[in-house]
Biopython code that builds the backbone (N, CA, C, O; Angstrom):
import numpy as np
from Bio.PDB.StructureBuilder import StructureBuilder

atoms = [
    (1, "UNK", "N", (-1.222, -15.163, 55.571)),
    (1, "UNK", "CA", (-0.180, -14.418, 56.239)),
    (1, "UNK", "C", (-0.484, -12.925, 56.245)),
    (1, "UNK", "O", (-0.392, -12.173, 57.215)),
    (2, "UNK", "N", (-0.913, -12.576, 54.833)),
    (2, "UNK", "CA", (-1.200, -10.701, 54.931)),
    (2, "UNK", "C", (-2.372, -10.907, 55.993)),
    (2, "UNK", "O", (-1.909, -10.646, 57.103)),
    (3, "UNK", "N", (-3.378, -11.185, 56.055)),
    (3, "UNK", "CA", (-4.434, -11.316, 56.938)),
    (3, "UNK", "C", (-3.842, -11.380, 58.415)),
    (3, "UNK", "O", (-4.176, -10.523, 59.234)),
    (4, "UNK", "N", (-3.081, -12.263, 58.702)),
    (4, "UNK", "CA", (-2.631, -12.300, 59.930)),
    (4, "UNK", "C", (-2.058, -10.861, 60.476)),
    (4, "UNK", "O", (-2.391, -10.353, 61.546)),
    (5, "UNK", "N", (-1.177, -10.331, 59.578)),
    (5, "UNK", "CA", (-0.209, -9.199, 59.823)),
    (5, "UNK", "C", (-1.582, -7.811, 59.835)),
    (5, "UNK", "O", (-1.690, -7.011, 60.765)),
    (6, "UNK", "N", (-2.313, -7.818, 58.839)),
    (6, "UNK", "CA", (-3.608, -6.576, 58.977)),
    (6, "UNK", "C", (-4.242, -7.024, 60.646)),
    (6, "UNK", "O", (-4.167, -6.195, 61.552)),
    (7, "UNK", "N", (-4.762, -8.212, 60.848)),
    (7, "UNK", "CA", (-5.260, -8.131, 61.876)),
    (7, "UNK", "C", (-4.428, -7.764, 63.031)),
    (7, "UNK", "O", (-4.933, -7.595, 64.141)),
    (8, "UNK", "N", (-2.914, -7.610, 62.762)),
    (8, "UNK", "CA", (-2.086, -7.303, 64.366)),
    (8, "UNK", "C", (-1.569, -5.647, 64.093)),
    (8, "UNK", "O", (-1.068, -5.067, 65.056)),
    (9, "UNK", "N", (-1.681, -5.025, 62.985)),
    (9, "UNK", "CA", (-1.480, -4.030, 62.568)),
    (9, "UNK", "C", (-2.866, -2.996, 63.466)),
    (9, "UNK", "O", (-2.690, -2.081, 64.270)),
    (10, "UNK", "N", (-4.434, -3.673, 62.862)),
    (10, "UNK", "CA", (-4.999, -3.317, 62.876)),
    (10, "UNK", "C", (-5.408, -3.157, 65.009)),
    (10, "UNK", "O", (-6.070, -2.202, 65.416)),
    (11, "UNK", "N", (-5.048, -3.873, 65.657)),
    (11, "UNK", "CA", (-5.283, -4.224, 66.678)),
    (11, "UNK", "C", (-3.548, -3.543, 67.507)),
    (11, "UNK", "O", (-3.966, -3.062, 68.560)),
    (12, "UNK", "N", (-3.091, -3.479, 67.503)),
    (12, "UNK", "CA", (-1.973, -2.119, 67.469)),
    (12, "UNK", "C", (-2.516, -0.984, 67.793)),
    (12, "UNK", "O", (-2.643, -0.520, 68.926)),
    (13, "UNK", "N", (-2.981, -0.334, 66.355)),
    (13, "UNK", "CA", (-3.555, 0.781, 66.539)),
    (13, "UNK", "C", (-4.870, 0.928, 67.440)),
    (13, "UNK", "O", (-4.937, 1.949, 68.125)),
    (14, "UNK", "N", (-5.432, 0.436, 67.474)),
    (14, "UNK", "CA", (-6.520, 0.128, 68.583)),
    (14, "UNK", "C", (-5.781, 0.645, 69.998)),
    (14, "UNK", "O", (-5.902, 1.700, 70.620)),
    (15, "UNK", "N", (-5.127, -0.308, 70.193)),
    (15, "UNK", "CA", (-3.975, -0.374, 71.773)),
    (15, "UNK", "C", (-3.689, 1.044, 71.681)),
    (15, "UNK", "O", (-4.283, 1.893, 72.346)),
    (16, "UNK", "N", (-2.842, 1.265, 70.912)),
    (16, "UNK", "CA", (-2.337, 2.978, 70.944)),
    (16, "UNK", "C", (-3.159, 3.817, 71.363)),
    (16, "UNK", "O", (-2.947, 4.608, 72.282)),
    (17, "UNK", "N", (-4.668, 3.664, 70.406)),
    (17, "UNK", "CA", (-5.227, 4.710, 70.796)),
    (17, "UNK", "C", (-6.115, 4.670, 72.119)),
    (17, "UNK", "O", (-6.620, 5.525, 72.846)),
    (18, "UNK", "N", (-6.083, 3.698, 72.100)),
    (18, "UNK", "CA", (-7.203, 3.897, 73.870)),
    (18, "UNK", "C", (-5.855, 4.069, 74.850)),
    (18, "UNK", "O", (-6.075, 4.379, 76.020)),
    (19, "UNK", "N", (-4.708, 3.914, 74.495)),
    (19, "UNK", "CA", (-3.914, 4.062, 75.776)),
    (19, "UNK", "C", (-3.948, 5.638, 75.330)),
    (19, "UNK", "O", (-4.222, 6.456, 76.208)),
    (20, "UNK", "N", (-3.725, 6.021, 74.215)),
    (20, "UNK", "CA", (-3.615, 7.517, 74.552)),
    (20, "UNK", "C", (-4.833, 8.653, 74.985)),
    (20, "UNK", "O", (-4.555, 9.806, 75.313)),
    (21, "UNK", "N", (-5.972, 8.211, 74.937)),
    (21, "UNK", "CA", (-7.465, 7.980, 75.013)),
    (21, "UNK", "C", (-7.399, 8.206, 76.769)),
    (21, "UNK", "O", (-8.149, 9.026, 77.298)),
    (22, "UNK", "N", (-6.717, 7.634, 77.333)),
    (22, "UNK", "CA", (-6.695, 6.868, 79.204)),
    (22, "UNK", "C", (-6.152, 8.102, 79.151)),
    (22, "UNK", "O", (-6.749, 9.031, 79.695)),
    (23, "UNK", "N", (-4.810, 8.333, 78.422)),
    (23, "UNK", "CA", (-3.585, 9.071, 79.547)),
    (23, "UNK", "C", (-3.955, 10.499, 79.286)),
    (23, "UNK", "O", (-3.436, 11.251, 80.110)),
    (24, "UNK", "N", (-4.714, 11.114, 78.368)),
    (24, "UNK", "CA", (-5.655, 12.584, 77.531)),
    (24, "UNK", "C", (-6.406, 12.550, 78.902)),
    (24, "UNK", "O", (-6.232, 13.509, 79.655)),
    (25, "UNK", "N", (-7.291, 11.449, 79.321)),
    (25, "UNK", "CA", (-8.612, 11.467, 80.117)),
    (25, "UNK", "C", (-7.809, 11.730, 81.394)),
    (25, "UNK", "O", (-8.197, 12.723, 82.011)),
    (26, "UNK", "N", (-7.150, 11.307, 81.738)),
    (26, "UNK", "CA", (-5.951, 11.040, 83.229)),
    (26, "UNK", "C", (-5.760, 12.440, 83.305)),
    (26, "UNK", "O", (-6.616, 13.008, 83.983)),
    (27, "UNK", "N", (-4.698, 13.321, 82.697)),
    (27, "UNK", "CA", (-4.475, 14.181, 82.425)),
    (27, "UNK", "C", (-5.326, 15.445, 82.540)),
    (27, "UNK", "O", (-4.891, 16.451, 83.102)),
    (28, "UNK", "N", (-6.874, 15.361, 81.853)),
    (28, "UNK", "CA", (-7.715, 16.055, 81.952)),
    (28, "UNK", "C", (-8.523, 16.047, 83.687)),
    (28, "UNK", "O", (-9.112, 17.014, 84.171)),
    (29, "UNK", "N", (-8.350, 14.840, 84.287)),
    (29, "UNK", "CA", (-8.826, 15.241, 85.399)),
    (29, "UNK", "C", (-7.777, 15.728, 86.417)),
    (29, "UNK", "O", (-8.215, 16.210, 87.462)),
    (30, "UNK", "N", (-6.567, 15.666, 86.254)),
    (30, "UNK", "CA", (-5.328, 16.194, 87.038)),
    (30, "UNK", "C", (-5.501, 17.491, 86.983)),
    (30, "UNK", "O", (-5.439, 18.167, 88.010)),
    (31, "UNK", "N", (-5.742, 18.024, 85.795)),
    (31, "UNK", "CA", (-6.089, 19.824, 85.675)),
    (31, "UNK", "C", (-7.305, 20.143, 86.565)),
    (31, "UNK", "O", (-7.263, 20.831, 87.584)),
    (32, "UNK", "N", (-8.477, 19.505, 86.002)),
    (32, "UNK", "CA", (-9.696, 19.610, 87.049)),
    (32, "UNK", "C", (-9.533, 19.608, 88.407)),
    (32, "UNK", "O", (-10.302, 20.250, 89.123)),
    (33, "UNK", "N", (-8.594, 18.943, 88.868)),
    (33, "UNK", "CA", (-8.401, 18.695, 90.275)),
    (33, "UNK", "C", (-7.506, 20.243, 90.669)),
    (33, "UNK", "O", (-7.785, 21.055, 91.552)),
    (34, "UNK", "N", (-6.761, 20.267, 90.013)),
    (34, "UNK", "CA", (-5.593, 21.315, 90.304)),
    (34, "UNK", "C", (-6.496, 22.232, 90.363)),
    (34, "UNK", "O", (-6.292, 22.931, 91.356)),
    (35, "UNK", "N", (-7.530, 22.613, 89.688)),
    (35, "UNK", "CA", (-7.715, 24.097, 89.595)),
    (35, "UNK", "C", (-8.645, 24.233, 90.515)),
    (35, "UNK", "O", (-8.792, 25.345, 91.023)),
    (36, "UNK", "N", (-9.764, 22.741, 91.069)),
    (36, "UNK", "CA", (-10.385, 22.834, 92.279)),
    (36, "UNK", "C", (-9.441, 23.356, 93.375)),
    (36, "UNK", "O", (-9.817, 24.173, 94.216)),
    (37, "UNK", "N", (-8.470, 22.960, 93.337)),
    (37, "UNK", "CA", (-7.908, 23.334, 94.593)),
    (37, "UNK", "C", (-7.718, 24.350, 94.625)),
    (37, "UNK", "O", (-8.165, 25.035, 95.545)),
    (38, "UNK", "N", (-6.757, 25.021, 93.337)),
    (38, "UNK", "CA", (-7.111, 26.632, 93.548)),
    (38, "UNK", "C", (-8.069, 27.228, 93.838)),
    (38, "UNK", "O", (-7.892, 28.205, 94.566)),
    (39, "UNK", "N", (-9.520, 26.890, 93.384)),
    (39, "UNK", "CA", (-10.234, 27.549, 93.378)),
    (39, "UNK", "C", (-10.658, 27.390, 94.836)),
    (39, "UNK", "O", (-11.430, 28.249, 95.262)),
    (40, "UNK", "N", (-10.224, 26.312, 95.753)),
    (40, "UNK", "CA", (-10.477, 26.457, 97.726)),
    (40, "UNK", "C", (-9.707, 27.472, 98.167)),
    (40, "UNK", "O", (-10.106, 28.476, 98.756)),
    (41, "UNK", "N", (-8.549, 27.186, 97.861)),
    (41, "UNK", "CA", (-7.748, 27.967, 98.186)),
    (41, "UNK", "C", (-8.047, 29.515, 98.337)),
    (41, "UNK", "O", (-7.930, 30.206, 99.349)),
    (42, "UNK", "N", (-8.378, 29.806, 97.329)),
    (42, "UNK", "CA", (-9.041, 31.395, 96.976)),
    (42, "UNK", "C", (-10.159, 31.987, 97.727)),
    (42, "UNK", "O", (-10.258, 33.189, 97.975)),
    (43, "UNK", "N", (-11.261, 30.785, 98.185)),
    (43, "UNK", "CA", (-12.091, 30.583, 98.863)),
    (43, "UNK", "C", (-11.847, 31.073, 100.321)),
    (43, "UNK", "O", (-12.241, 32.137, 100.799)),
    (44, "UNK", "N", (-11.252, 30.270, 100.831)),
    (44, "UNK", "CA", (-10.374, 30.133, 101.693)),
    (44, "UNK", "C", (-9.815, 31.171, 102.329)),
    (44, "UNK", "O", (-10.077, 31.413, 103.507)),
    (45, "UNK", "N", (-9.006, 31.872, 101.626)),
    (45, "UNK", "CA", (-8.222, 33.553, 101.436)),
    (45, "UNK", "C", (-9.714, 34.555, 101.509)),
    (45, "UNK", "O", (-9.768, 35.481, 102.318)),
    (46, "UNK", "N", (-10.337, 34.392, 101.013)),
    (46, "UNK", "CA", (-11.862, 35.098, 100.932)),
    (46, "UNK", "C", (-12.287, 35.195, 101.868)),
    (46, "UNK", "O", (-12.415, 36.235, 102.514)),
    (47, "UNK", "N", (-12.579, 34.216, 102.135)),
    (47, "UNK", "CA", (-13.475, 34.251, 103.707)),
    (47, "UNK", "C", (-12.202, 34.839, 104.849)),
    (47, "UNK", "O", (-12.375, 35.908, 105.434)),
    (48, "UNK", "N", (-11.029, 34.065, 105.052)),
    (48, "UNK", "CA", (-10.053, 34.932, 106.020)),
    (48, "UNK", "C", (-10.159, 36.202, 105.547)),
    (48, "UNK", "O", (-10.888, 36.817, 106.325)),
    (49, "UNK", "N", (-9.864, 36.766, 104.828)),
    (49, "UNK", "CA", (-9.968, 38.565, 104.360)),
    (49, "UNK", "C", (-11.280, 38.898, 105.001)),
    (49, "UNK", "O", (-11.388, 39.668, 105.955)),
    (50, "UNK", "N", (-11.959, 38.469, 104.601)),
    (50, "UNK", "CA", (-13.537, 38.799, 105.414)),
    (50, "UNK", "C", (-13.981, 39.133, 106.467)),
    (50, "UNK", "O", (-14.757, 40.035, 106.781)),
    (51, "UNK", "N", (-13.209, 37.996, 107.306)),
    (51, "UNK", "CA", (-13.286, 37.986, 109.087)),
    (51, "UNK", "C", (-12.348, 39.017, 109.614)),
    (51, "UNK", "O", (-12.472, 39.513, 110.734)),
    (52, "UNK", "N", (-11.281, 39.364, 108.657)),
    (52, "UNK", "CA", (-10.617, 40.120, 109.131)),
    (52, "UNK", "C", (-10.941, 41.459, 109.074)),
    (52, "UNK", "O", (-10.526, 42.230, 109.940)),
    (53, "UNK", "N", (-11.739, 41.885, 108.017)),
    (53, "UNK", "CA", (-12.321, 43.223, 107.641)),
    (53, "UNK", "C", (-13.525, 43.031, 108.842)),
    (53, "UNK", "O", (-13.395, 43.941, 109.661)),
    (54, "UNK", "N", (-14.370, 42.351, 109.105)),
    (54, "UNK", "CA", (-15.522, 42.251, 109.403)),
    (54, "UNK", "C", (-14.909, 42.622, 111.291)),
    (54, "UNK", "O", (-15.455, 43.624, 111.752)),
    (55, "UNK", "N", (-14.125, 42.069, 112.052)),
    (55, "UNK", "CA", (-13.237, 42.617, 112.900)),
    (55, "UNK", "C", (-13.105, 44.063, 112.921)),
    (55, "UNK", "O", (-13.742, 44.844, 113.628)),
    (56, "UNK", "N", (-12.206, 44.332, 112.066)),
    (56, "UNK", "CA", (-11.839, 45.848, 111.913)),
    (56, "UNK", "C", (-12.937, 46.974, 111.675)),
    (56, "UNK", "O", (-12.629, 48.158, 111.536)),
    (57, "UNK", "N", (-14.234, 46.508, 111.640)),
    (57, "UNK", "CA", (-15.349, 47.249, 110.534)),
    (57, "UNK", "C", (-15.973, 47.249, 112.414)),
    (57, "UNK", "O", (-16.237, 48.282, 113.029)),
    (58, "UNK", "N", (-16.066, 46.033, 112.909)),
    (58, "UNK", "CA", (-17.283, 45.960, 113.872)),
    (58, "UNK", "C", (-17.092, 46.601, 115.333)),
    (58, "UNK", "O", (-17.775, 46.463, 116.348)),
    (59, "UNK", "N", (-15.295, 47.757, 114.959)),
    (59, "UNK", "CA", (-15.084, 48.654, 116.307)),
    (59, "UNK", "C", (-15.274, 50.225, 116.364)),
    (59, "UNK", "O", (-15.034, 51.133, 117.159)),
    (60, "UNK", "N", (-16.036, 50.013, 114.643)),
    (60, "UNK", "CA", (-16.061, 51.646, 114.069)),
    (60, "UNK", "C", (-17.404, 52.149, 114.046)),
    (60, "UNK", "O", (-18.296, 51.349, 113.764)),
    (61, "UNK", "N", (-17.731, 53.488, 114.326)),
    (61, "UNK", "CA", (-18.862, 53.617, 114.204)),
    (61, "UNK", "C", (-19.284, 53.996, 113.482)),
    (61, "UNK", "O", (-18.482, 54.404, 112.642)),
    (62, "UNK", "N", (-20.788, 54.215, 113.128)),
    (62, "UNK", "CA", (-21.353, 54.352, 111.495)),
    (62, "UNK", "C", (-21.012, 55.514, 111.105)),
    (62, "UNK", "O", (-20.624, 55.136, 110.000)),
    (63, "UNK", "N", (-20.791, 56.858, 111.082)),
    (63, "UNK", "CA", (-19.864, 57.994, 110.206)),
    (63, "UNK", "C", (-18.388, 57.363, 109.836)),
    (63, "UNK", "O", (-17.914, 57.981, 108.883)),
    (64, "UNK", "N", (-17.719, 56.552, 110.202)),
    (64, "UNK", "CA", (-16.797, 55.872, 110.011)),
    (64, "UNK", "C", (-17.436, 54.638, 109.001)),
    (64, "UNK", "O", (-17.082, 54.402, 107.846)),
    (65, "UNK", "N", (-18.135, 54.165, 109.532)),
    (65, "UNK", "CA", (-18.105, 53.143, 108.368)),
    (65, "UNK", "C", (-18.581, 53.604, 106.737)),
    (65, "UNK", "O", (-18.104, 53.203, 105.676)),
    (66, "UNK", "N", (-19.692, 54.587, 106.972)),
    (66, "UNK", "CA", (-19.848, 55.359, 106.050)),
    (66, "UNK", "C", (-19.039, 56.205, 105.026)),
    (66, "UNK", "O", (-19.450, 56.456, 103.893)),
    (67, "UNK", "N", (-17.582, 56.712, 105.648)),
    (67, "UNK", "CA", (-16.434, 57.331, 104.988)),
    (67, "UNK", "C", (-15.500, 56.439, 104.404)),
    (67, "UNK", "O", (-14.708, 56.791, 103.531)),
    (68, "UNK", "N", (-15.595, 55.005, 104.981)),
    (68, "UNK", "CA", (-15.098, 53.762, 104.101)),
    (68, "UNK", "C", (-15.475, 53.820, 103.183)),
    (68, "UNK", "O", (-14.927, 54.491, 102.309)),
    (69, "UNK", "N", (-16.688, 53.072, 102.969)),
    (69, "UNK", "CA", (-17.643, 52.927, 101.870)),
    (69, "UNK", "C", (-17.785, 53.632, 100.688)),
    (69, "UNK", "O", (-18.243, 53.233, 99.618)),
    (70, "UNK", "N", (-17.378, 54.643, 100.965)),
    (70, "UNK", "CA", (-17.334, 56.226, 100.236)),
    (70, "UNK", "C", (-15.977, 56.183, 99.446)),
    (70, "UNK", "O", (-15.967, 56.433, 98.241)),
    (71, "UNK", "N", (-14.965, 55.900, 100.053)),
    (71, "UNK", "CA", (-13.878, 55.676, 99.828)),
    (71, "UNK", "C", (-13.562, 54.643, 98.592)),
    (71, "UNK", "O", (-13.149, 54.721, 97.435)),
    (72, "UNK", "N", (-14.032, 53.541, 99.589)),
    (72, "UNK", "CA", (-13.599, 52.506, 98.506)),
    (72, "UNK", "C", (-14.756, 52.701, 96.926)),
    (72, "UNK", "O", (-14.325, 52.638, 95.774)),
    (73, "UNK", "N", (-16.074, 52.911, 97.263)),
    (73, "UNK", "CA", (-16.607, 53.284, 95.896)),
    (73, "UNK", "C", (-15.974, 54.130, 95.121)),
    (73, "UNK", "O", (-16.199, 53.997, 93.918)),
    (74, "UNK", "N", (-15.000, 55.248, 95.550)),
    (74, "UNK", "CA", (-14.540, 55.981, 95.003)),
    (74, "UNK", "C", (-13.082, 55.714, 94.215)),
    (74, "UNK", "O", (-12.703, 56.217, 93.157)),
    (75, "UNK", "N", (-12.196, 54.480, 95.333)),
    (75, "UNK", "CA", (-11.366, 53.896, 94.507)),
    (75, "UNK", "C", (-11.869, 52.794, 93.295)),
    (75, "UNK", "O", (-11.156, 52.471, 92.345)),
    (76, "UNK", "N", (-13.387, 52.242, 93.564)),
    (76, "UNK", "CA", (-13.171, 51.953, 92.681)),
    (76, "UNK", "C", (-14.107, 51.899, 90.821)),
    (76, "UNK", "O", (-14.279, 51.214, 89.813)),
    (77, "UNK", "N", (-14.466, 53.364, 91.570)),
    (77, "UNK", "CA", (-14.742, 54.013, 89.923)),
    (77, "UNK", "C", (-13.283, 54.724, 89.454)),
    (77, "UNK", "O", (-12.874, 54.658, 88.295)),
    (78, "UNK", "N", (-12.581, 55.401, 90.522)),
    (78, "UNK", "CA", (-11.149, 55.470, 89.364)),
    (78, "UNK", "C", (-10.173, 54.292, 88.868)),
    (78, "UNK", "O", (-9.156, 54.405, 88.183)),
    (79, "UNK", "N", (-10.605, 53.436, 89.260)),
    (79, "UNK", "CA", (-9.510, 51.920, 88.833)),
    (79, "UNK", "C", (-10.463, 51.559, 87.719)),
    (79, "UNK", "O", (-9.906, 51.162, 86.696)),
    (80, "UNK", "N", (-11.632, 51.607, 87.702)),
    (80, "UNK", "CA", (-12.880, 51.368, 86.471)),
    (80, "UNK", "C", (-12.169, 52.388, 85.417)),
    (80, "UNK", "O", (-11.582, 52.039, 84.393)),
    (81, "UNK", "N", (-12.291, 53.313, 85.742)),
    (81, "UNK", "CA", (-12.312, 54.450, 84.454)),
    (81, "UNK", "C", (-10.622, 54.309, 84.010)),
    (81, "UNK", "O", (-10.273, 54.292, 82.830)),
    (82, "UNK", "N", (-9.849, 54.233, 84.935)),
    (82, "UNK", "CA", (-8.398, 54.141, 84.192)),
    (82, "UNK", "C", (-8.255, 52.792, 83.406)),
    (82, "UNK", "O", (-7.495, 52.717, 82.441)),
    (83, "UNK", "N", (-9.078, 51.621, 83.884)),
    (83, "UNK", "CA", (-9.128, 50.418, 83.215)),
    (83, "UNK", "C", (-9.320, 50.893, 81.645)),
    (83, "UNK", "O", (-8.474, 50.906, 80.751)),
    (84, "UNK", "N", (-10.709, 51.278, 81.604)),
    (84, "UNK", "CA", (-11.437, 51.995, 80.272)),
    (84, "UNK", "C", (-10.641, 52.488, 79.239)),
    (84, "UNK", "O", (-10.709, 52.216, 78.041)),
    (85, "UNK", "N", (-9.619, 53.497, 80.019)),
    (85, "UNK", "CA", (-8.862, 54.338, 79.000)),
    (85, "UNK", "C", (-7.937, 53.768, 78.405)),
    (85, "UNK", "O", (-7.669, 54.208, 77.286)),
    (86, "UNK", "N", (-7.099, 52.553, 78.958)),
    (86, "UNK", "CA", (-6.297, 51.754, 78.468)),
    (86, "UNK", "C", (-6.182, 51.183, 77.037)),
    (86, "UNK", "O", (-5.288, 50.383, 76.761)),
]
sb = StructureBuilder()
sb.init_structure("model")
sb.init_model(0)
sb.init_chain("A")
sb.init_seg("    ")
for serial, (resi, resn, name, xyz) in enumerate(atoms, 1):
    if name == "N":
        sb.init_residue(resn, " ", resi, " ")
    sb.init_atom(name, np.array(xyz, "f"), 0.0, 1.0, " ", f" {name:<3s}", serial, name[0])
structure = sb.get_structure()
C-alpha cells in the first residue's frame, strides 16, 4: 500500500512539473513574439520616417542640405553633453 501511494505521489509531481515546464515555455514564447512585433513595428515607423525625410531632403539644395546636417550634429552633441552631466 505505502508503495502504491509513493508511486502516485511520486508521478503527481512529475505531472505538475512538466505542466508547469509547458505553460513557463508557452509563456516564454508569447513574450518573444510580442516583442518581435514591436520590434516590426519600429521598423516599420523607421523606414516611414525615412521616406518622409528622404522627400523633404530631395527638394533642397546642397547649401541647404549642408545647414541641416550641421544642425542636427549640433543638436546632437548638446543632447550628448547634457546627457553626460546628468
Amino acid at each position: 500500500m505505502g508503495i502504491l501511494i509513493s508511486v502516485i505521489t511520486i508521478t503527481l509531481l512529475v505531472l505538475c512539473y512538466v505542466r508547469m515546464y509547458n505553460r513557463l515555455k508557452r509563456l516564454f514564447v508569447k513574450v518573444q513574439e510580442g516583442s518581435a512585433g514591436i520590434d516590426v513595428a519600429l521598423e516599420k515607423r523607421y523606414d516611414m520616417l525615412m521616406c518622409e525625410e528622404r522627400r523633404k531632403v530631395s527638394g533642397r539644395t546642397l547649401p541647404a542640405l549642408i545647414n541641416l546636417i550641421r544642425s542636427a550634429m549640433r543638436e546632437t552633441a548638446i543632447s550628448s553633453l547634457s546627457l553626460k552631466h546628468r
